[in-house]
Kinemage of the C-alpha trace (Angstrom):
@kinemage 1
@onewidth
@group {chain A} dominant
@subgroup {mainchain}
@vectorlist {calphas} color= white
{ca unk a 1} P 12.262 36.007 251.137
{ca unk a 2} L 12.935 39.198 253.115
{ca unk a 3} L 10.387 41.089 250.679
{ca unk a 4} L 7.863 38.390 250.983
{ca unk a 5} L 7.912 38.809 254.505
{ca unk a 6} L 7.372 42.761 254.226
{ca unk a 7} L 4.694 42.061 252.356
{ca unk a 8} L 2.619 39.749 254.469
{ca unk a 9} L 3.337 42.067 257.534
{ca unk a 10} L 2.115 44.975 255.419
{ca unk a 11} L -1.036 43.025 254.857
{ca unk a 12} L -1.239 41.713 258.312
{ca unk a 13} L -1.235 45.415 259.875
{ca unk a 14} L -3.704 46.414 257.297
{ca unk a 15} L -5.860 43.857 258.499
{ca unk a 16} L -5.178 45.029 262.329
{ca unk a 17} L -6.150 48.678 261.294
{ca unk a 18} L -9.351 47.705 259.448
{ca unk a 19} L -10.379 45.352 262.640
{ca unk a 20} L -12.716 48.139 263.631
{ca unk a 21} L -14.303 47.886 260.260
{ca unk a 22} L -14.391 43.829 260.484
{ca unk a 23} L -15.662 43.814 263.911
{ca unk a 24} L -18.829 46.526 263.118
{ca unk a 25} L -19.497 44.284 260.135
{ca unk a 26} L -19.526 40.851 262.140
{ca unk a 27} L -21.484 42.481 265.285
{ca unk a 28} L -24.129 43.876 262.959
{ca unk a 29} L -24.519 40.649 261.230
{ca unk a 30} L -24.947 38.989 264.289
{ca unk a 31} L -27.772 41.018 265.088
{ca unk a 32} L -29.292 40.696 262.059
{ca unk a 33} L -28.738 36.999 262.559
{ca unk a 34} L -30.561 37.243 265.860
{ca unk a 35} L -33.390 38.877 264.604
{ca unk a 36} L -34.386 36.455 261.508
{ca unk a 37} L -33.864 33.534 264.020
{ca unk a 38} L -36.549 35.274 266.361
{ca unk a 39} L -38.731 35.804 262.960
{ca unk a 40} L -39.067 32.205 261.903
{ca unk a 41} L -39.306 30.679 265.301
{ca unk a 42} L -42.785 33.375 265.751
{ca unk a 43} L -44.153 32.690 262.365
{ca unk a 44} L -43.666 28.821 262.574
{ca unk a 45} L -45.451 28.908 266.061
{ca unk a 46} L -48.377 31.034 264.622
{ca unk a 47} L -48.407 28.913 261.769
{ca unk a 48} L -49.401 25.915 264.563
{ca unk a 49} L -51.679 27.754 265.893
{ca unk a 50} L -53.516 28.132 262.707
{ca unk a 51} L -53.264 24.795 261.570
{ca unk a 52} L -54.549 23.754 265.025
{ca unk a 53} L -57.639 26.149 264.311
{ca unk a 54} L -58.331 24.889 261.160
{ca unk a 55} L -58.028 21.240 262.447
{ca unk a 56} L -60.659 22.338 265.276
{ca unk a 57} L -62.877 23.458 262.828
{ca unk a 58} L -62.912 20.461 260.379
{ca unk a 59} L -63.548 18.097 263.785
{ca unk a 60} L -66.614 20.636 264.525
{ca unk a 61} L -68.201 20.566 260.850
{ca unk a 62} L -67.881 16.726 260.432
{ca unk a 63} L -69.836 16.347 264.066
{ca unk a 64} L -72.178 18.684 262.473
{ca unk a 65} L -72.349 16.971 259.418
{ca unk a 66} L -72.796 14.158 260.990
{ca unk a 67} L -75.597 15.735 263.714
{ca unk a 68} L -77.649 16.906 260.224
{ca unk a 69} L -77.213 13.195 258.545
{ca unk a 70} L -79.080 11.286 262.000
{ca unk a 71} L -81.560 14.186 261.972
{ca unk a 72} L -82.415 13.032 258.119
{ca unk a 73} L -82.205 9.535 258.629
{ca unk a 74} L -84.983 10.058 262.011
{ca unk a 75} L -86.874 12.595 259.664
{ca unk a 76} L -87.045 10.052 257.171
{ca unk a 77} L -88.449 7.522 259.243
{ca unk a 78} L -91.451 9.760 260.331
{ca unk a 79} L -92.530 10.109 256.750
């Protein structure tokens, strides 16, 4: 029992001495974290923005569509 205890102290104050090490680790994951969060939250909003252009744009060519198919149906009734 006695040398089981030596042992898990010996591992404990490794752990203490490499806590440097540990905490560099989890502070530069953090910050790597931080900046993929900030990554996907700015290329989901620009991919809005871009489906919200490319909605505009099929609301603009069906009224034009639909400008060029009265302009027929009038041209056709001049004829």
């Amino acid at each position: 029992m006695v040398m089981l205890l030596k042992k898990m102290q010996q591992y404990w104050m490794s752990i203490l001495k490499n806590k440097k090490i540990f905490m560099r680790n989890y502070y530069i994951c953090k910050i790597f974290a931080m900046i993929l969060i900030v990554l996907i939250v700015f290329t989901g909003c620009g991919q809005n923005r871009i489906t919200e252009k490319e909605e505009k744009k099929e609301t603009v060519e069906s009224e034009m569509n639909a400008e060029v198919k009265k302009q027929r149906k009038l041209f056709g009734l001049f004829i």
